[in-house]
C-alpha positions in Angstrom: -13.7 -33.6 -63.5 -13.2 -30.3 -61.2 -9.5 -29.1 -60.4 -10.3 -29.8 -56.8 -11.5 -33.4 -57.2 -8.5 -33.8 -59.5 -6.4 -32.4 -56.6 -7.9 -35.0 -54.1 -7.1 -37.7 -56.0 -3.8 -37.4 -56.3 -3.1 -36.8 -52.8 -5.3 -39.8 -52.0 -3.0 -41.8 -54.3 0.7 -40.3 -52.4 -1.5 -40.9 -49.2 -1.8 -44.9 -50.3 2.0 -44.9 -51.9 3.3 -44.1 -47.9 0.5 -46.1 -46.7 1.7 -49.3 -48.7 5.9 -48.7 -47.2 5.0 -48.2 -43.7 1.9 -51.3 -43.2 1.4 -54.7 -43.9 -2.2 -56.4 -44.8 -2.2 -59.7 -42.5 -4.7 -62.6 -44.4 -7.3 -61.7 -41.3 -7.2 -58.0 -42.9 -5.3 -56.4 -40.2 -2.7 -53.4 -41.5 0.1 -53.8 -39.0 3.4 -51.2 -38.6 6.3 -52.5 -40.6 9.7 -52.7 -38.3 12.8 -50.3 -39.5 14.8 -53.8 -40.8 11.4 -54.6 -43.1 11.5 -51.0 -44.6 15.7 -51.7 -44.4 15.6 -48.0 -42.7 18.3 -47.3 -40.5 18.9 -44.2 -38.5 22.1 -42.0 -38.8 24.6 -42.7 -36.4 27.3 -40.1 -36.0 30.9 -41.5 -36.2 31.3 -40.1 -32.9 28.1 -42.2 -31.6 29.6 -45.4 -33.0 32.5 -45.3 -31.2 31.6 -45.4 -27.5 28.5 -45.8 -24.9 26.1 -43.4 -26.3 22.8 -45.0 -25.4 21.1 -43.9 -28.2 22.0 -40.3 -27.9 23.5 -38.2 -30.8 24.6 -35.4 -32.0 20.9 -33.2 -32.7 20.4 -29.9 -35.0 17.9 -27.1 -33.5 18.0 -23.1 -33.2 19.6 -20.7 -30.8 16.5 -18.3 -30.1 18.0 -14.5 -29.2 16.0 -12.0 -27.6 14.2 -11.0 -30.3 13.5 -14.4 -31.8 15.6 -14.4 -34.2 16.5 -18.3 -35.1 20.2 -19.5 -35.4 21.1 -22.7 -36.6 23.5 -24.6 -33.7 23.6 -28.0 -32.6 23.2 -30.0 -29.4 25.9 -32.1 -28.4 25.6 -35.2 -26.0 27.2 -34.7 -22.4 30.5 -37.5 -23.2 33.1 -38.2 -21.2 35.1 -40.6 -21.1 35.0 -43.0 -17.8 36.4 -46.0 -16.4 33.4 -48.6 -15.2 33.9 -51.9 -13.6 33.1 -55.3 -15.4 32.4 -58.3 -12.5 32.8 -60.6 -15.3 35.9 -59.2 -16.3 37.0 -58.1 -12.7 38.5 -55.1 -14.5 38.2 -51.3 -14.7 37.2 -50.4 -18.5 37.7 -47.1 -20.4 34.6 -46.0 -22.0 33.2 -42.8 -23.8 30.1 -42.4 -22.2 26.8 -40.1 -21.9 25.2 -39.7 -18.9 22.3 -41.2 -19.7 24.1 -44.2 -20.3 26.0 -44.6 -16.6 22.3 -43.8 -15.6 21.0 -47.3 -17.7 23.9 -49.3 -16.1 22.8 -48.4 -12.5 19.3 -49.5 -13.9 20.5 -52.5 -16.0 22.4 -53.4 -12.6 25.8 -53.1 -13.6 28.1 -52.5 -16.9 28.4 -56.3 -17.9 24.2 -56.4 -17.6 23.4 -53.1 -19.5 26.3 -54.3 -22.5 24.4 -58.0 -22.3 20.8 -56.7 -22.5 21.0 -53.9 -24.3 20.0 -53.1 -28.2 22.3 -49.6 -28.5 25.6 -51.8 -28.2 26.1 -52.6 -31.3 29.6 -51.7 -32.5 33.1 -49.8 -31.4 34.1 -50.3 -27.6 31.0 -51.3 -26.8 31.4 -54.4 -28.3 34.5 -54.9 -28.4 34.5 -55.4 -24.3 30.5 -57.6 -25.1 32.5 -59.9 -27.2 35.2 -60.0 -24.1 32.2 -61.2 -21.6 30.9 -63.6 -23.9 34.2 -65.5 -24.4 34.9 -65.2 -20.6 31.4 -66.5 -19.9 31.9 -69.6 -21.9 34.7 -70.1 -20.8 33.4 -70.3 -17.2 30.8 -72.1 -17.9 33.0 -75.1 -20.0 35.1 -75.2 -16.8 
């Protein structure tokens, strides 16, 4: 056997490895994409993301270009502040740390109490702390 068709094989073989993680043969012979909690992948979250409203957004690596082209490392930083936003469930201001990308999803979710209800990104620190809150209050109105 040639070098190159010795070559090809095993690149064929790493090919089918990364082929097998990330599809799924069906009985009809269909490959389908696995999701990230079949592969038990889950993305980095920064400390900082996990504490407040982020919607999705994190801290990001890239390069500072000078002049002459000349790459240095830096990194992008979301635009947080930290922001009070009113719950109708709750009839009360809350205190957030917020992008704003996410005060831009609660206009579009129609409202804070819609966009913590609806959306996948809340899933820990104040975010669901105050989730939890409208949850309880909601069964409590609706037992009444």
């Amino acid at each position: 056997m040639s070098f190159t068709a010795q070559s090809c094989l095993n690149t064929t073989k790493r090919a089918s490895v990364g082929a097998f993680q990330t599809f799924q043969t069906t009985a009809a012979g269909i490959t389908a994409p696995l999701s990230t909690e079949q592969l038990g992948q889950v993305r980095f979250r920064s400390n900082r993301s996990r504490r407040g409203l982020y919607d999705g957004k994190d801290i990001r690596a890239g390069n500072s270009l000078s002049f002459s082209m000349k790459a240095n490392k830096r990194t992008f930083k979301p635009n947080v502040f930290v922001k009070r936003v009113y719950s109708e469930i709750l009839d009360e201001m809350v205190r957030f740390h917020l992008t704003a990308s996410t005060l831009r999803s609660i206009d579009k979710a129609g409202g804070l109490d819609n966009y913590l209800l609806k959306s996948k990104l809340v899933t820990e620190g104040e975010g669901l702390a105050v989730k939890e809150r409208i949850l309880a209050k909601l069964e409590e109105q609706d037992a009444a």
